[in-house]
SELO-198172 format. One record per residue (C-alpha): residue in three letters; x, y, z. Coordinates in steps of 0.5 Angstrom, whole numbers, plus 500, padded with zeros to 3 digits. Layout:
% SELO-198172
alaXYZ ...
This chain:
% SELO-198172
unk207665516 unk208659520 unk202654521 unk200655529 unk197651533 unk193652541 unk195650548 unk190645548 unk193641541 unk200642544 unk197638550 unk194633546 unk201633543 unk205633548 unk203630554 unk203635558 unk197640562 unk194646558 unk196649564 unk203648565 unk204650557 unk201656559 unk205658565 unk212655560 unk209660555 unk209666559 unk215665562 unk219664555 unk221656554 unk216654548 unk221659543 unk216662538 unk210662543 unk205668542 unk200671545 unk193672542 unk188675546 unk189671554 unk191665549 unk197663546 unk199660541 unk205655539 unk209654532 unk207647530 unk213642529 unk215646537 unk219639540 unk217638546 unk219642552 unk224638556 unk222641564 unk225637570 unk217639573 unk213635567 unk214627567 unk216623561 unk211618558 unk212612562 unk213606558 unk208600560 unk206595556 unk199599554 unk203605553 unk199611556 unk199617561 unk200615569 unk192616571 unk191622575 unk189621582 unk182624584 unk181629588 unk179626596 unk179633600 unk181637595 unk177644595 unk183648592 unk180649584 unk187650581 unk190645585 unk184640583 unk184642576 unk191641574 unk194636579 unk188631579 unk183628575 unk178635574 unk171633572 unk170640568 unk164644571 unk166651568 unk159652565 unk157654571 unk159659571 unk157660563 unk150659566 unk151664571 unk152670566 unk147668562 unk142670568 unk147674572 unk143674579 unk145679585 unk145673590 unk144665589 unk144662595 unk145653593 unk143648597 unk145641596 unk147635601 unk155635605 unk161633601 unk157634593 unk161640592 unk160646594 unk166649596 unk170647591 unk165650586 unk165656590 unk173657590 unk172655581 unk168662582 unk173666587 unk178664582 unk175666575 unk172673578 unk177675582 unk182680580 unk189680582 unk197680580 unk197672577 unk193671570 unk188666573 unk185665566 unk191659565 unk186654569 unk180656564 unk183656557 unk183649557 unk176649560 unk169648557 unk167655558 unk173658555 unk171655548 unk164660548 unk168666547 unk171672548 unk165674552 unk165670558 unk172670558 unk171679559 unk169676566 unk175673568 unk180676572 unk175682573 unk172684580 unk174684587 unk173678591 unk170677598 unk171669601 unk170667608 unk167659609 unk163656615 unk165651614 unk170648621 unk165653626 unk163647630 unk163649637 unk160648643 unk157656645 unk156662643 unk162664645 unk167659641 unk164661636 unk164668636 unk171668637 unk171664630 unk168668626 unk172673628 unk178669626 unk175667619 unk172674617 unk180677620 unk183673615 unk180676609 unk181681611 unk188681611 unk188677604 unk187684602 unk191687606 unk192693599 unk186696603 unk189697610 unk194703607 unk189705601 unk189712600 unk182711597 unk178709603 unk176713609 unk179713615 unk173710620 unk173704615 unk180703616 unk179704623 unk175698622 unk179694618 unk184694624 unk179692628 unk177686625 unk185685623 unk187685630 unk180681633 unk179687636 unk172687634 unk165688637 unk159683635 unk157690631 unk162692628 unk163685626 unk156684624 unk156690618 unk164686616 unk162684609 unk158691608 unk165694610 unk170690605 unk166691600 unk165698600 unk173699602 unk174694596 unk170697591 unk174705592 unk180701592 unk179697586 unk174701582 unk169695581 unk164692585 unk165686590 unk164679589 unk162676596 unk162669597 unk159664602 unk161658604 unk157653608 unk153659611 unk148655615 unk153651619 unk155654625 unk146655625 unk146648625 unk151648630 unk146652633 unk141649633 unk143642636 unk147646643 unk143651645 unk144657642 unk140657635 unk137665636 unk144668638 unk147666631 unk141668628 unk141674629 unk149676628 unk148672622 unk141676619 unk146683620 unk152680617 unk149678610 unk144684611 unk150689611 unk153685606 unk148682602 unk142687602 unk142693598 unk149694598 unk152698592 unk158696592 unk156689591 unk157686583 unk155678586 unk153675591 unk154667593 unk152662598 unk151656599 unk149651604 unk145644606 unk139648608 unk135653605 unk133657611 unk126661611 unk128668609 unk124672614 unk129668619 unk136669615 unk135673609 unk130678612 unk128683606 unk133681601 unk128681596 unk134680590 unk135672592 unk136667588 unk135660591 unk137654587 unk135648591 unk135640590 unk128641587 unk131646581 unk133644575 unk138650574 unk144647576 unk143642577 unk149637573 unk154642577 unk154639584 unk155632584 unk157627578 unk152625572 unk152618570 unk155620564 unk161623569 unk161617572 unk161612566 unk167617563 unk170616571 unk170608569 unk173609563 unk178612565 unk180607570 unk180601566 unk173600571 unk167598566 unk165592569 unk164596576 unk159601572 unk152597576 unk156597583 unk157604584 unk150605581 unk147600587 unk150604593 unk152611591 unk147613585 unk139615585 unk140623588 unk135627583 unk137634584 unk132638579 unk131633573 unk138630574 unk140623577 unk146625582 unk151620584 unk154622592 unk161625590 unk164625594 unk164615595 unk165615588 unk173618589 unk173614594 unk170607591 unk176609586 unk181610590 unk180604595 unk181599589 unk173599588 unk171597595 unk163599597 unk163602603 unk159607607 unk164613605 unk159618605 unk158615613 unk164619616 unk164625613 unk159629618 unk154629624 unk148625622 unk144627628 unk138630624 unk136622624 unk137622632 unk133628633 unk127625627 unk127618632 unk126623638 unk120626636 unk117619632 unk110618633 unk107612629 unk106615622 unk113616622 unk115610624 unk111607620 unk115611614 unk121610616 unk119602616 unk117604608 unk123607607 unk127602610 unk124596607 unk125599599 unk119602599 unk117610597 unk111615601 unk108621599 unk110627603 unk109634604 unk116638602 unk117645606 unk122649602 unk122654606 unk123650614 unk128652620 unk132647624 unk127649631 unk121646626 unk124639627 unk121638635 unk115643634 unk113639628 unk115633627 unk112632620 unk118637617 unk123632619 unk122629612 unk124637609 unk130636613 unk132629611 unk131631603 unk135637603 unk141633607 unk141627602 unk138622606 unk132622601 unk130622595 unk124624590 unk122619585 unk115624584 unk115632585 unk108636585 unk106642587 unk102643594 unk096648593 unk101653597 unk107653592 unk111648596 unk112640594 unk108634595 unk114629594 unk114622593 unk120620598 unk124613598 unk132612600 unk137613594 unk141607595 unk145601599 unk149607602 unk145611606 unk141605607 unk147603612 unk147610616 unk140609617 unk141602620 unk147605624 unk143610627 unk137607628 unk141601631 unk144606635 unk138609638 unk135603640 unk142599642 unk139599649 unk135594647 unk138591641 unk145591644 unk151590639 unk152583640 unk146581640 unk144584633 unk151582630 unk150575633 unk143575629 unk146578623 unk151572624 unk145567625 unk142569618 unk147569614 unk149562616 unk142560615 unk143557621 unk136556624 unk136553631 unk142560633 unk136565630 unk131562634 unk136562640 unk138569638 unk130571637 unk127570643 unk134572646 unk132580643 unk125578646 unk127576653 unk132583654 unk126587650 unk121585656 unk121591662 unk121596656 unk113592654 unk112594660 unk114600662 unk114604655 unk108601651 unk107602644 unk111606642 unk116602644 unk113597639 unk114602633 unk122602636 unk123595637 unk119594629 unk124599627 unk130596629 unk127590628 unk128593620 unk135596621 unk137590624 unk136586618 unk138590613 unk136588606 unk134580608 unk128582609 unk121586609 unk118588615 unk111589617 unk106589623 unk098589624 unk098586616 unk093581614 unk094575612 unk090568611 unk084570615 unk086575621 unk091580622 unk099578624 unk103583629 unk109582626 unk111579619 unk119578616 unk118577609 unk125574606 unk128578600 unk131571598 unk126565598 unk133561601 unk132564608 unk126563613 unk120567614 unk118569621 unk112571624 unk110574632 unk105574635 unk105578641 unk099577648 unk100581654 unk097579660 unk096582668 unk100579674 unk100572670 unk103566674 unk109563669 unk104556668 unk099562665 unk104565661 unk106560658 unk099558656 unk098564652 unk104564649 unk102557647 unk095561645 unk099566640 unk103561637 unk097558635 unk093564633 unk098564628 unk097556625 unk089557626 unk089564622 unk093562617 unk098569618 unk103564613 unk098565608 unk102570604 unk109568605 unk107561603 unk104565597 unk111567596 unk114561596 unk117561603 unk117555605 unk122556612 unk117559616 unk119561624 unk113561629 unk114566636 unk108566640 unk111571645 unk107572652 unk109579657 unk106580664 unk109585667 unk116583667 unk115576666 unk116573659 unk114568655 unk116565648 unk114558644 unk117556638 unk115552632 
């Protein structure tokens, strides 16, 4: 007998993709190909097969394979998989058998993922007329056996994504749902004749085909389509979610948050909830949402959340993936950059890198950027700067300065507890990927206790931005760029122009908006200055407490301290005295104590002096 090899070694071989062997097997073109189980196998020796579709080995003068492209926007699995350069994250679904629970709801940050793992899992449970097994045999679940590969192909399934329904009413998004959950509906259009369903669901399948539904028929439209699958097909249904809780949060910022609540607790109750037509259910999102408001009584979910170590490798890229990406690309030497602005994301036990920047690092020939940035609305840490109180304040001036807090993590928080209690912007900020934890522990109540800092270079610039942006009517634009100009100069008689420019523009807020106005001004004081500099206020330091302290990060830029006095109906000759009084409140108390101790040797001196609307500011 002739001695036979795998598609994957005629891949090796060849060349070619696994993939594609396969597809030239099952049509006939590898003469002596047989099929073994759902594999095939290849005589060896076979020559390579001469197909206009495959591109021969270029020759260069290192004599290797074109490098595929990565796959930017990519959420086709069959098309990521064999077109593109594929991190392989098939054993999901291997774990996924191993503990096979009814519904598993995934939540993770924007753009790590989700929705082209949700069509991996769509295209290897599904049953139809294609053999999908092609895009595995060459996978890491494949090589477990014929268990696993049982499943493949087996059921059929339901795959909306929510993705796109961002709109401005109920009503818009309304009449979206109806067109994402028609669609469906006509993917499975054996249904509409089907000898085997009943004649009331058929009635509501046309419904629904034609966007003829009401928001009742339309709520129970997972319960329907599944039930109508399973008598068609004789197998239960697998329902797939994408991005559940996007038209919620769309909600959430206009007004009608209670609406789409409710049609989204009947839509996942009919089709999730004691539903015996249903194999499998999966969801995935950024937000867990309490269960009592979205899963109320659906008491067979599994949640997988950042702080769960099941899954965890499978959304995002390891260091591992990335090193093998750096290698790949011929890109060792970039290993640590990327790390500096695109690691330090910790879901479960596993350091995660932000996806979706690193494929764009590699296509942009390795240029850091905030790619992460303009993927999506950052409004969350708008909302956060709207209901501010000092304690926040304080810990975004931590964060901002590469510092960690302790903070309470609640698992279970909905969008309205952002206004009703600030404290649980930082459960919203951790699950969206604008936190990361360096320490969890268990509260008394079952929830998190999490120390908190911010992952890297990258999210430190959306900060920035939209903190910059909240208080650009006092940090105006061109006054923040002509500071950051000034300090990288090293130009000091321009910062000190530039400085009390800010303070003079700042003065009717003084006045008008008191300290809280103070924590903003500190605030965008951090954002402004990016990583130059430490900022702190009401600190001690020599011997008494200073207002406002910007220790410098590199002893080659100077150090700058404010003192800041008020004073009532003060003439210009008085104001100035006082400012003159702060500035030498800061040599008397020897406020440059600890930055001298640090080995500062520029240091700058505002006394600043408001009265009203009147400012004064010394310099020395």
């Amino acid at each position: 007998m002739k001695e036979m090899m795998t598609v994957k070694q005629a891949s090796e071989e060849w060349g070619i993709f696994d993939s594609r062997i396969t597809k030239l097997c099952r049509e006939g073109k590898i003469p002596g190909a047989v099929k073994k189980g759902k594999s095939w196998e290849i005589p060896k020796g076979t020559p390579r097969p001469e197909d206009h579709r495959f591109k021969k080995q270029p020759k260069n003068e290192t004599n290797h394979l074109k490098k595929l492209p990565l796959p930017i926007g990519i959420s086709e699995y069959r098309v990521a998989s064999t077109e593109y350069y594929y991190i392989d994250k098939t054993m999901m679904i291997k774990d996924f058998l191993d503990e096979r629970p009814m519904v598993s709801l995934f939540t993770r940050p924007r753009r790590f993922g989700k929705t082209l793992n949700m069509d991996m899992l769509k295209t290897f449970f599904e049953k139809c007329d294609e053999d999908t097994s092609i895009y595995f045999q060459d996978r890491e679940i494949w090589r477990y056996g014929e268990y696993y590969q049982g499943y493949q192909g087996k059921y059929p399934v339901i795959f909306v994504s929510f993705k796109d329904i961002k709109f401005e009413s109920w009503e818009q998004t309304f009449e979206m749902l109806k067109t994402v959950i028609g669609n469906e509906f006509e993917r499975h259009s054996e249904l509409a004749d089907s000898a085997k369903c009943g004649e009331m669901d058929k009635k509501c399948y046309r419904d629904i085909v034609e966007r003829q539904a009401d928001i009742i028929s339309l709520s129970g439209a997972f319960a329907v389509l599944s039930r109508m699958l399973y008598q068609h097909h004789g197998e239960k249904a697998v329902i797939i979610i994408d991005e559940y809780d996007v038209p919620i949060q769309q909600g959430h910022s206009k007004g009608f948050y209670d609406k789409v609540v409710d049609f989204m607790r009947n839509l996942f109750s009919g089709g999730l909830k004691d539903n015996p037509a249903l194999a499998y259910g999966f969801l995935t999102g950024i937000l867990r949402v309490a269960k009592e408001s979205i899963f109320s009584g659906l008491n067979n979910l599994k949640i997988y959340s950042i702080l769960d170590s099941k899954y965890s490798t499978y959304f995002g890229f390891t260091k591992e993936d990335v090193r093998v990406l750096t290698k790949y690309y011929n890109v060792e030497d970039k290993y640590d950059e990327i790390c500096e602005w695109y690691d330090g994301f910790r879901f479960g036990d596993t350091d995660i890198f932000n996806p979706w920047s690193v494929i764009n690092y590699f296509t942009d020939n390795c240029l850091p950027r905030t790619y992460w940035l303009s993927t999506g609305s950052n409004s969350i840490i708008g909302e956060m700067l709207e209901a501010a109180d000092e304690d926040i304040f304080e810990n975004l001036r931590a964060l901002l300065n590469g510092d960690s807090f302790l903070t309470y993590v609640d698992t279970s928080v909905i969008y309205p507890e952002i206004k009703r209690n600030p404290s649980t912007i930082y459960s919203f900020l951790l699950v969206a990927g604008y936190l990361k934890t360096d320490h969890v522990g268990l509260s008394t109540d079952g929830d998190y206790m999490c120390t908190v800092s911010l992952p890297n270079k990258e999210i430190r610039f959306v900060y920035n931005k939209e903190i910059l942006r909240k208080y650009d009517n006092v940090i105006a634009p061109s006054s923040a760029i002509s500071i950051q100009q000034a300090i990288y100069a090293n130009d000091s008689a321009d910062l000190q122009r530039q400085l009390r420019k800010l303070l003079l523009q700042s003065a009717s807020y003084f006045d008008t908006v008191g300290e809280v106005f103070f924590q903003g001004l500190f605030l965008g004081l951090c954002a402004l200055f990016d990583d130059q500099y430490y900022v702190s206020s009401n600190r001690e330091s020599g011997e008494g407490r200073f207002d406002i302290q910007l220790m410098p990060k590199h002893n080659s830029q100077p150090g700058i301290l404010i003192e800041l006095k008020a004073g009532k109906k003060y003439t210009a000759d008085q104001l100035n005295d006082l400012a003159q009084a702060a500035l030498y409140q800061i040599n008397e108390l020897k406020y440059d104590t600890e930055m001298k101790t640090h080995g500062v040797t520029a240091i700058y001196k505002y006394g600043v002096a408001f009265s009203g609307k009147n400012v004064a500011v010394c310099i020395e």
